[in-house]
KEKE-3310 file (N, C-alpha, C; in steps of 0.2 Angstrom, whole numbers, plus 5000, padded with zeros to 4 digits):
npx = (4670:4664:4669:4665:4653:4633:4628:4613:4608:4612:4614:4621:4633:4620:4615:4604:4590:4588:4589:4578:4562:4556:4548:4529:4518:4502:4490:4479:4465:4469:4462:4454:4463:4468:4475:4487:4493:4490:4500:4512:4514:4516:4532:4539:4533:4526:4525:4512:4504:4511:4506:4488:4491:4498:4489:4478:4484:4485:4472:4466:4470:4483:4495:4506:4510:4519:4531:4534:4530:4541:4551:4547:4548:4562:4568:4570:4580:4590:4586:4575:4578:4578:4564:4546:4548:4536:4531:4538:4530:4516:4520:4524:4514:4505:4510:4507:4495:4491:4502:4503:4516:4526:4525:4532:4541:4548:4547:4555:4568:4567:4570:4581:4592:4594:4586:4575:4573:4573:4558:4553:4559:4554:4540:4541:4545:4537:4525:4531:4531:4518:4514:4519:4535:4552:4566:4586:4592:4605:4600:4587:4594:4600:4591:4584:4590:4590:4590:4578:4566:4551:4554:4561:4549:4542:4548:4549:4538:4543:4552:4548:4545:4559:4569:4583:4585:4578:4583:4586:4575:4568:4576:4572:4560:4561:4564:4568:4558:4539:4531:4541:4544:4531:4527:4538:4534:4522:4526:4536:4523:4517:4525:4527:4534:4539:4544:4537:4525:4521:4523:4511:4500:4501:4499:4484:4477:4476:4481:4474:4469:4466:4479:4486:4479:4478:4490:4492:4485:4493:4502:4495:4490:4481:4480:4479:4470:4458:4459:4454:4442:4437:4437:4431:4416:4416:4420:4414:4419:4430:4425:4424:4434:4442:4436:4436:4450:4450:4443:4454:4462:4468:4464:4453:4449:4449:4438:4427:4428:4425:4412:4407:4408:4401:4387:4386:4383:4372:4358)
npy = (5370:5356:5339:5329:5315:5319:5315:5312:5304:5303:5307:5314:5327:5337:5349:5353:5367:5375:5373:5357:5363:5361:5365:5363:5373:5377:5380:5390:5383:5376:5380:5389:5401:5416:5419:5425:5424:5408:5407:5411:5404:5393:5387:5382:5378:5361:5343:5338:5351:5355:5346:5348:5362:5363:5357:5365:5375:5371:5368:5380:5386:5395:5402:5411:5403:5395:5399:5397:5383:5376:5381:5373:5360:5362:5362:5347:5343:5333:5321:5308:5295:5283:5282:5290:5308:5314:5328:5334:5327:5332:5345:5343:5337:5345:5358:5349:5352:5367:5369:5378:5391:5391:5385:5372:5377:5377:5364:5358:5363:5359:5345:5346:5351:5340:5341:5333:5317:5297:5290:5303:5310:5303:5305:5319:5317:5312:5322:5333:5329:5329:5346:5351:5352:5360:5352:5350:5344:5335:5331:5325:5313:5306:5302:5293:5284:5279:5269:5265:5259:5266:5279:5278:5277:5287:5299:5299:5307:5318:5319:5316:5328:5332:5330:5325:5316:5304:5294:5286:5284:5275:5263:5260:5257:5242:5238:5228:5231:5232:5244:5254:5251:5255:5268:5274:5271:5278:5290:5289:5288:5299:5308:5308:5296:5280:5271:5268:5261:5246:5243:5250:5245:5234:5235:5241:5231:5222:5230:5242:5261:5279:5285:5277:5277:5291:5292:5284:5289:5299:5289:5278:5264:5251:5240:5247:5256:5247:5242:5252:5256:5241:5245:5258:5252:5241:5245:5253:5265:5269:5272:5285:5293:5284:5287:5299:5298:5291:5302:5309:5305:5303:5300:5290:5275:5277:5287:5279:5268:5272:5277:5267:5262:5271:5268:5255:5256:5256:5267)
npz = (5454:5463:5462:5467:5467:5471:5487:5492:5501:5513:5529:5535:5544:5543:5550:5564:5561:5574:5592:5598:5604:5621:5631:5635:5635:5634:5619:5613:5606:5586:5575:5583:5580:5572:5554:5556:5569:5569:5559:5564:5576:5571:5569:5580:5586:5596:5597:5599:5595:5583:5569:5571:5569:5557:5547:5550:5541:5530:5526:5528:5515:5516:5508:5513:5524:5519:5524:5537:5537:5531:5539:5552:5545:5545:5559:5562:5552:5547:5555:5558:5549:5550:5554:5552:5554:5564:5564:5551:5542:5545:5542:5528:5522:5522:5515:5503:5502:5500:5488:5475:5468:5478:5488:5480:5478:5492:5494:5485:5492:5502:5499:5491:5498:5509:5519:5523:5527:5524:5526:5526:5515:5506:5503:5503:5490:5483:5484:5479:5467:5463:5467:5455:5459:5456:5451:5453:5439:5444:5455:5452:5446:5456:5464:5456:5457:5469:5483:5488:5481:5482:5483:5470:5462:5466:5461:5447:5442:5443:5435:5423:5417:5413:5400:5399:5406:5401:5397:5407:5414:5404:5405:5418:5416:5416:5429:5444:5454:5455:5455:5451:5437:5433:5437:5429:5419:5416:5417:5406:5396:5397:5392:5378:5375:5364:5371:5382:5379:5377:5391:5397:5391:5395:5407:5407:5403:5413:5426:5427:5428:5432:5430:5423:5410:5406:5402:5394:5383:5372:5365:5360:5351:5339:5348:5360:5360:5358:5370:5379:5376:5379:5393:5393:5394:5404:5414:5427:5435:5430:5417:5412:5410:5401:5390:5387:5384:5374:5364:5364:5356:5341:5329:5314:5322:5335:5338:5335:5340:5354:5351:5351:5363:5371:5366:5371:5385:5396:5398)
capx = (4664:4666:4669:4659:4644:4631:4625:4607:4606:4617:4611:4629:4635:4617:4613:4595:4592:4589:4588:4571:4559:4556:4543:4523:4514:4496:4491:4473:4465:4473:4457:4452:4467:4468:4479:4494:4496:4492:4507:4517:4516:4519:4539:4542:4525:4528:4522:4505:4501:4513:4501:4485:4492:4497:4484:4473:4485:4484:4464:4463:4478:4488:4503:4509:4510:4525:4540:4531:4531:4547:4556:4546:4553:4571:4571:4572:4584:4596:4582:4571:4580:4574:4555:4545:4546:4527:4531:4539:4525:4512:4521:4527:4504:4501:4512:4504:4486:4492:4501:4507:4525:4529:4525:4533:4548:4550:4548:4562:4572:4566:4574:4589:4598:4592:4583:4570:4579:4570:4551:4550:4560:4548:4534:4542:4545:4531:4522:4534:4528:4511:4514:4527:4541:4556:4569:4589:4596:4609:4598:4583:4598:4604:4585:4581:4594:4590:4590:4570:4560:4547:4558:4563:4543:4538:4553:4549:4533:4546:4559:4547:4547:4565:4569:4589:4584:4573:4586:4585:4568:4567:4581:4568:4555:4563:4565:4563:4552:4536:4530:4544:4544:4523:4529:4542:4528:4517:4530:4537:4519:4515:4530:4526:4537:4531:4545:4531:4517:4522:4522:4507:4497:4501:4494:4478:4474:4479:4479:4470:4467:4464:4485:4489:4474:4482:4498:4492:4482:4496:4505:4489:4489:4475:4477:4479:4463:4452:4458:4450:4434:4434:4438:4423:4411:4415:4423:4411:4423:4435:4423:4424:4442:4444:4431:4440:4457:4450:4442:4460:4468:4466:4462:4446:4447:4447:4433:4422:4428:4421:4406:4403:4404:4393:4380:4386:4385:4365:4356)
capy = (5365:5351:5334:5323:5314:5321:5312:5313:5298:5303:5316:5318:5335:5340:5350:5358:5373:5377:5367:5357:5367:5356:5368:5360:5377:5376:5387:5388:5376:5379:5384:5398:5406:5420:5419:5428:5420:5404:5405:5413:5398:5385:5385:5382:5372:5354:5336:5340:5356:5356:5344:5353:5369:5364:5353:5370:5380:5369:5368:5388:5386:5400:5404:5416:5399:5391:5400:5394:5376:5374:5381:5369:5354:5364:5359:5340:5341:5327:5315:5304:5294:5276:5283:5298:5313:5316:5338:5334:5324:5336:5352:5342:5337:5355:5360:5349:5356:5373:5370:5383:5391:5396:5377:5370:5377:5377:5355:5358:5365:5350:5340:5349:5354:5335:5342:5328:5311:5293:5291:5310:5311:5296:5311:5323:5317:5312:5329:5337:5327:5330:5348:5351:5356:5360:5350:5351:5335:5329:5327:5317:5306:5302:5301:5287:5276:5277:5261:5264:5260:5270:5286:5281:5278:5294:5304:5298:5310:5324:5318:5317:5335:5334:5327:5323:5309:5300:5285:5282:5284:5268:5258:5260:5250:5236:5238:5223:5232:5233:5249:5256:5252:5256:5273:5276:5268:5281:5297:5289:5289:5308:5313:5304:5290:5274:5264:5264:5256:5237:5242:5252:5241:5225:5238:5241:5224:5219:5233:5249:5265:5284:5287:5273:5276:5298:5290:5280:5292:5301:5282:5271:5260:5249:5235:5250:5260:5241:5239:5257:5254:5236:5247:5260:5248:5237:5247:5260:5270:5271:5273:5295:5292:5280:5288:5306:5295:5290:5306:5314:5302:5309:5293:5286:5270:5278:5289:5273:5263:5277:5277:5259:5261:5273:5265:5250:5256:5257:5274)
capz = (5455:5466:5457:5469:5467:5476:5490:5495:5503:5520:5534:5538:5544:5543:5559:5565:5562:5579:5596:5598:5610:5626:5634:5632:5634:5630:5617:5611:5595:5580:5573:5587:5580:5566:5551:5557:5574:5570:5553:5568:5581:5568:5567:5588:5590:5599:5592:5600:5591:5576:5567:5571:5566:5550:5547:5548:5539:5523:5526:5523:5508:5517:5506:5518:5531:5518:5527:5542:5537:5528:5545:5555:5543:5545:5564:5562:5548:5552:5561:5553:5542:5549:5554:5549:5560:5560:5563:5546:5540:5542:5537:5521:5518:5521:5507:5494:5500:5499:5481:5469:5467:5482:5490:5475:5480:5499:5494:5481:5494:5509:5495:5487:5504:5512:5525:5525:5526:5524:5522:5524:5508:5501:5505:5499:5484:5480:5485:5474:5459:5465:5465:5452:5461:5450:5455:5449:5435:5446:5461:5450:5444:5461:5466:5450:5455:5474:5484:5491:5476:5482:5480:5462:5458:5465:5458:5439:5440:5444:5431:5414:5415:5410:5394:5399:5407:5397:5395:5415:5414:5401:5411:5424:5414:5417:5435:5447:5458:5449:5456:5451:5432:5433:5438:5422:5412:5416:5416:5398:5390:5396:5388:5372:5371:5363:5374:5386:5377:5379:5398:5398:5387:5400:5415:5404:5402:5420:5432:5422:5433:5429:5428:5416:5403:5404:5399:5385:5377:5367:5365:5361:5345:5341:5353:5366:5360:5359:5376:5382:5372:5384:5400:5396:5394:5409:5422:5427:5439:5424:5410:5410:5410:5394:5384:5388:5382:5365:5363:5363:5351:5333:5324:5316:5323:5342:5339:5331:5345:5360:5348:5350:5371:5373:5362:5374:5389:5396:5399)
cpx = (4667:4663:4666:4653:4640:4627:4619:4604:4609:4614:4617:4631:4626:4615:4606:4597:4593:4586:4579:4569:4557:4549:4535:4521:4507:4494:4482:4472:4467:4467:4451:4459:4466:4475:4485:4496:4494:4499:4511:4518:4517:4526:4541:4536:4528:4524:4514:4500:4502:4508:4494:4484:4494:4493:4479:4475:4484:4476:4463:4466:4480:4496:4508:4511:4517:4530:4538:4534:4535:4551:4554:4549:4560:4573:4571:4576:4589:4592:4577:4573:4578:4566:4552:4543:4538:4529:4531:4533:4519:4513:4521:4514:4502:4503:4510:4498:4487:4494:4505:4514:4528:4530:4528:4541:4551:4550:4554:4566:4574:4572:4580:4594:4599:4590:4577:4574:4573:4564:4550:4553:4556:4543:4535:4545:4538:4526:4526:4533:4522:4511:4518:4534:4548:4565:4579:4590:4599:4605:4592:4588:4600:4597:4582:4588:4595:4588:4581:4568:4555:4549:4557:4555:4541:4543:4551:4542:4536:4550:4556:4545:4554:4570:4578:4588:4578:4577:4586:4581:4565:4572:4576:4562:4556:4569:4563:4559:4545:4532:4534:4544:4535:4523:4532:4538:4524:4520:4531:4531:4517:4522:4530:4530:4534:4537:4540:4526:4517:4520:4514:4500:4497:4496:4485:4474:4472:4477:4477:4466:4468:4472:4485:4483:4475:4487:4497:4488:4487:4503:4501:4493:4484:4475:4474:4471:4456:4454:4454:4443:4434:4432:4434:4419:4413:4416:4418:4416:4428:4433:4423:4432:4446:4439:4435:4447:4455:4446:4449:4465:4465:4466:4454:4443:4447:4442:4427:4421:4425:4414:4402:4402:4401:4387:4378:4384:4375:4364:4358)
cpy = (5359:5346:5328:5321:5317:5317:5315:5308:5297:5308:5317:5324:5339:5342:5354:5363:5378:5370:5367:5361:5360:5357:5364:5366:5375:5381:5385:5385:5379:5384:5391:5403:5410:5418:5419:5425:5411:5402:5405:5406:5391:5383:5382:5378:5364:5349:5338:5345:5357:5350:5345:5357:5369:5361:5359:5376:5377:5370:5376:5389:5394:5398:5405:5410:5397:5393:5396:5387:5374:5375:5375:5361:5354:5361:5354:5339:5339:5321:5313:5298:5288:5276:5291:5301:5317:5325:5336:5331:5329:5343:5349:5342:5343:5359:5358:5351:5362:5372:5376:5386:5392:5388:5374:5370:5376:5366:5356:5359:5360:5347:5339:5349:5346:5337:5337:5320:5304:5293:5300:5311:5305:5300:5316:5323:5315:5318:5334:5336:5329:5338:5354:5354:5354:5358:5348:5344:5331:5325:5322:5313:5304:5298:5296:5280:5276:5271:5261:5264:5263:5277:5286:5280:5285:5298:5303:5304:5317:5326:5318:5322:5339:5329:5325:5316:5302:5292:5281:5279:5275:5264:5256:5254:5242:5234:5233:5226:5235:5239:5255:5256:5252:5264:5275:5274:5275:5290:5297:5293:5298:5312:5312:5300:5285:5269:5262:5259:5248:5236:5245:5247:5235:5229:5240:5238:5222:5224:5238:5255:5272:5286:5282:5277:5287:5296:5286:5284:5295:5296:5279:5267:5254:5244:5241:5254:5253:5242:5245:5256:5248:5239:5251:5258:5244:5239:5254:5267:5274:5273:5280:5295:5289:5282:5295:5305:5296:5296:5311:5313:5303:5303:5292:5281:5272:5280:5284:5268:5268:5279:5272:5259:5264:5271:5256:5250:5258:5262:5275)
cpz = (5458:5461:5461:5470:5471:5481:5494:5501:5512:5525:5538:5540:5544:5550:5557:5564:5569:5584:5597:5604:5615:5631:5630:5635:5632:5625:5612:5605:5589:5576:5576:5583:5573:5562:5554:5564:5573:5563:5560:5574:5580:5568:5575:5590:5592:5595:5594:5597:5584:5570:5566:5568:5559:5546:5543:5544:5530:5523:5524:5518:5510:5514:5508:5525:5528:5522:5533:5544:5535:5537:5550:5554:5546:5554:5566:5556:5550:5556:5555:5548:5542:5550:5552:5554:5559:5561:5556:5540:5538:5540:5530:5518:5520:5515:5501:5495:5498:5491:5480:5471:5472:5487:5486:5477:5486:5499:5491:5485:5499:5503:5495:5493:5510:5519:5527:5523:5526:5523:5523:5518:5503:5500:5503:5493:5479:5481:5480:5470:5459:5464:5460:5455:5455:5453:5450:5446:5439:5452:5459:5447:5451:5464:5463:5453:5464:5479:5487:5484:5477:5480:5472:5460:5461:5462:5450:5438:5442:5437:5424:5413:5412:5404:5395:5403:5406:5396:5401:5414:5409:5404:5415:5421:5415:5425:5440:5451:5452:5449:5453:5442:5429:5433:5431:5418:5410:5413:5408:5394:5392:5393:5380:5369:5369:5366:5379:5385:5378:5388:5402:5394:5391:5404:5410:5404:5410:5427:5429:5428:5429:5427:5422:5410:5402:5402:5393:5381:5372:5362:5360:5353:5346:5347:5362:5367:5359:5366:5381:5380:5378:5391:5400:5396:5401:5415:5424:5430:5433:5416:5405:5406:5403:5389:5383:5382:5373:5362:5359:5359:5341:5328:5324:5321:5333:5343:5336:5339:5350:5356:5351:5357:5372:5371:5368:5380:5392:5399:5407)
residu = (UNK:UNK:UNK:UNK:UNK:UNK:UNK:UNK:UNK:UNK:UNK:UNK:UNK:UNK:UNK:UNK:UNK:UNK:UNK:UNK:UNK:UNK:UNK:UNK:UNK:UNK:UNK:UNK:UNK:UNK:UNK:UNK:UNK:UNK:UNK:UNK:UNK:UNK:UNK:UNK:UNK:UNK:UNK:UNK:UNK:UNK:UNK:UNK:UNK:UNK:UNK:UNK:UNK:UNK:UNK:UNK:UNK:UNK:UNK:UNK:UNK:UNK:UNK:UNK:UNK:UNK:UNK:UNK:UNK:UNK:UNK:UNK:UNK:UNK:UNK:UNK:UNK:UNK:UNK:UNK:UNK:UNK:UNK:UNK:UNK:UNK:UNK:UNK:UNK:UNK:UNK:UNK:UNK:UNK:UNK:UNK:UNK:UNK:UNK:UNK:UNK:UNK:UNK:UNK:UNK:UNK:UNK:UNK:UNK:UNK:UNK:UNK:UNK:UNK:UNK:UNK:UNK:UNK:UNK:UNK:UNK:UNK:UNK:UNK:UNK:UNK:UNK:UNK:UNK:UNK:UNK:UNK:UNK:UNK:UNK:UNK:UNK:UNK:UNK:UNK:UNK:UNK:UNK:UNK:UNK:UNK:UNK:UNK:UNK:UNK:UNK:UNK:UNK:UNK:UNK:UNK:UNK:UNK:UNK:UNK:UNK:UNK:UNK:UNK:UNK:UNK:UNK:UNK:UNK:UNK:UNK:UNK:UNK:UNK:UNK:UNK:UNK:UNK:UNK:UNK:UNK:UNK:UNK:UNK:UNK:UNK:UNK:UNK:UNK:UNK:UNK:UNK:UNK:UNK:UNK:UNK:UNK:UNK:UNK:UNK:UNK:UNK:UNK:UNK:UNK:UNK:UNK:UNK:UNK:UNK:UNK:UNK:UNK:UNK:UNK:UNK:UNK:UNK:UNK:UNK:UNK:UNK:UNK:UNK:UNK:UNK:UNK:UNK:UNK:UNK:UNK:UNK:UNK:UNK:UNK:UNK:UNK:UNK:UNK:UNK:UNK:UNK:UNK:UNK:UNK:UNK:UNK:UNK:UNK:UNK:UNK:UNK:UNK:UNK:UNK:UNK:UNK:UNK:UNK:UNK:UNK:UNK:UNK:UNK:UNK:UNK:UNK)
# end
């Protein structure tokens, strides 16, 4: 076993997988085409097309497109690292349209191998949390203490899936970027911890949205189940949202409180 850290953070030694294609061919609209030719002309497609095409391959949720669209990421591996290479871009938001395990994993793999560098691995991280991709310890630990704050906020919605780094994860609360410990805030309380709740108890008060008030339902304590009873009565966007919460918290004094907003809230 090799004894050095692993660097995610380099595109060194990465080569393409193959040389870019140079030819602009025309090749009819993505959506004239049938399943199987348009999977088949996503991997060699140019900035013109490759966009389009996978565009229209997420739009049907073709499964059968992931090999497709993971090869198309693979031939800019190595590029990207100061701007996002849009091919990689819209193969990576084809994968989270598509979804389930097969998309899940061809992200885990963009990750794992560092085939996506810079905002594409900002993208691909957060697509991954998006659609669980399963991703190994040491690479969310290299990921949680990566110098893009955006990284480590979208990574913590990978990483509260894995209970060995719960201690990161609360270091993280005390993050100077405040995205960034908004994000651990949120991962903590779906895991059940109660180091969340001071953090999520501020965003409540302060910034209160459908993620925080899921994170604090298994956390709450009264000040946190008053401040949901405040936010379904005044926030209408958020009011399904906070009555849902205090529905799922197993105490009187929530279901009294979600009593009283509804009684508050006019027909």
């Amino acid at each position: 076993m090799c004894d050095q850290q692993l660097d995610l953070f380099s595109s060194a030694g990465i080569q393409a997988e193959r040389p870019l294609r140079q030819s602009m061919e025309l090749r009819p609209p993505a959506t004239a085409l049938d399943d199987q030719a348009l999977i088949a002309a996503i991997p060699e497609s140019n900035l013109a097309d490759s966009i389009a095409l996978a565009t229209e391959a997420g739009r049907r949720g073709l499964t059968a497109a992931v090999h497709s669209l993971e090869a198309l990421c693979r031939r800019f591996a190595g590029f990207g690292n100061d701007r996002l290479v849009p091919e990689q871009a819209a193969a990576l938001q084809a994968l989270a349209v598509i979804s389930g395990r097969e998309a899940a994993q061809a992200v885990s793999r963009l990750i794992v191998q560092g085939v996506v560098q810079g905002p594409a691995l900002n993208l691909a991280v957060g697509t991954a949390a998006r659609i669980g991709s399963s991703l190994p310890v040491e690479v969310l630990r290299s990921l949680l203490r990566h110098p893009n704050p955006d990284i480590r906020a979208g990574v913590c919605g990978c990483a509260r899936r894995r209970p060995e780094l719960i201690s990161m994860m609360i270091d993280l609360l005390d993050d100077l970027n405040r995205g960034v410990a908004r994000s651990a805030a949120c991962a903590l309380g779906q895991m059940g911890r109660i180091e969340a709740r001071p953090m999520l108890a501020k965003l409540l008060r302060e910034e209160p949205s459908e993620e925080v008030i899921a994170a604090v339902s298994s956390i709450a304590d009264e000040e946190c189940m008053v401040q949901l009873g405040r936010i379904a009565r005044a926030e209408p966007t958020l009011s399904i949202a906070a009555l849902n919460a205090l529905e799922d918290i197993d105490q009187p004094r929530a279901s009294a409180i979600a009593t009283a907003a509804r009684n508050a809230v006019p027909p």
